[in-house]
C-alpha positions in Angstrom: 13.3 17.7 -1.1 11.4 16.5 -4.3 8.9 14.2 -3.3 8.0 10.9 -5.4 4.6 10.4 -7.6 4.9 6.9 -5.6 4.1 8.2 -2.7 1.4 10.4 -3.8 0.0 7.1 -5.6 0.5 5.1 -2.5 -1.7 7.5 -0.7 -4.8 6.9 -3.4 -4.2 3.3 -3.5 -4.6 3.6 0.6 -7.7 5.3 0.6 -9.2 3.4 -2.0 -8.2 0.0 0.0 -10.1 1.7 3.1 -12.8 2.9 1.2 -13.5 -0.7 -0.7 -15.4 -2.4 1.5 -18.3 -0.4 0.7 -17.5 0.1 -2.9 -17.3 -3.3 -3.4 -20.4 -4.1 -0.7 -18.4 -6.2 2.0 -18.2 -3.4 4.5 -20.0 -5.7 7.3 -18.5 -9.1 6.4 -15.9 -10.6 8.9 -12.7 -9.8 6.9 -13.4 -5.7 5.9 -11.5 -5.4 9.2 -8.2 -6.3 7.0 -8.9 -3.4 4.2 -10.2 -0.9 6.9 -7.0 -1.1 9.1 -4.7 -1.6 5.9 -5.9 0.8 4.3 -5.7 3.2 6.9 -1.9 1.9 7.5 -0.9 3.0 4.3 -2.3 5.9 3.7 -1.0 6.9 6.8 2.9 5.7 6.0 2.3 7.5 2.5 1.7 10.7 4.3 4.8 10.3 6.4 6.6 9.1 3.3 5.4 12.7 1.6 6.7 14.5 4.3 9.9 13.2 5.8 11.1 10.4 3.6 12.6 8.0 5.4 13.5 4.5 3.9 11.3 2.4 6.7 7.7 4.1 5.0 8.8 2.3 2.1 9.7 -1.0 3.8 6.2 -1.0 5.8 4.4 -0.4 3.0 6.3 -3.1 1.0 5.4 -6.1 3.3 1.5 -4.1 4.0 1.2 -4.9 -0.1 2.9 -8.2 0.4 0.3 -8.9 2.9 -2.6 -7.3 1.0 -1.5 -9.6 -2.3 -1.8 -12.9 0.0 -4.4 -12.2 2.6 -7.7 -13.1 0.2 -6.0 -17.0 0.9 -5.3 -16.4 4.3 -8.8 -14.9 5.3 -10.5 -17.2 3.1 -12.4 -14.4 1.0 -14.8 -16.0 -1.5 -16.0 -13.0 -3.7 -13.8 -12.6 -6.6 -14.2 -8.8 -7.1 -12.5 -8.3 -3.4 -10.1 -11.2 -3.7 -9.0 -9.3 -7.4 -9.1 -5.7 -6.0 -6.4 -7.4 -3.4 -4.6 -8.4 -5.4 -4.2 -5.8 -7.6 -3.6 -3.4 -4.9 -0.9 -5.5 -3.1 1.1 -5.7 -6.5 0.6 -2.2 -6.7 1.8 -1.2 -3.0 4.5 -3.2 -4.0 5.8 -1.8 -6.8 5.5 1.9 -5.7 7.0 1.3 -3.0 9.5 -0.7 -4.4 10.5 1.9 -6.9 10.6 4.5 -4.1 13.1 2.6 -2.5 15.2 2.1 -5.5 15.1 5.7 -6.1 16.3 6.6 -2.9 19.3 4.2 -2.5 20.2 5.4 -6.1 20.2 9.4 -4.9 22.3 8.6 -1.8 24.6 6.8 -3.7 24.7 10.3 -6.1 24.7 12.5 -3.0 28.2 10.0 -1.8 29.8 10.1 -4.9 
């Protein structure tokens, strides 16, 4: 089974969101608990995703980016380098995963045709 780039960029964006806190020098604030266990969530689904792609890694990952994207408003983060790197990352867990679910309905509609 040919596995996606998405995935494998899924899995950097994961460890990068788990490794931010001390990049970015929040690591001991109240909300580096969210990019810690995040982080780890999707890093964790990406390796699943990489191994035995099922269409629920996708899902998960979708609404952890979701959740990513809106959480600097829901925790209240102040620093604008965190609340960006968020951001960015949610929009990005979205759209990998996104496209990794596209792909997949499109090759079992191949595979039943």
């Amino acid at each position: 089974m040919k596995k996606r780039p998405q995935d494998w960029i899924n899995l950097i964006i994961g460890i990068w969101l788990f490794l931010s806190p001390w990049i970015f020098g929040y690591a001991y604030m109240g909300h580096a608990w969210n990019s810690f266990l995040f982080g780890a969530l999707v890093t964790i689904f990406s390796v699943f995703a990489l191994y035995d792609r099922k269409a629920w890694e996708e899902w998960i990952n979708t609404f952890i980016g979701i959740w990513i994207f809106i959480s600097p408003w829901v925790l209240g983060m102040v620093i604008n380098s965190v609340m960006w790197n968020h951001w960015i990352i949610g929009i990005l867990i979205v759209a990998m995963s996104a496209t990794s679910i596209r792909e997949a309905q499109r090759q079992a509609r191949a595979e039943t045709a």
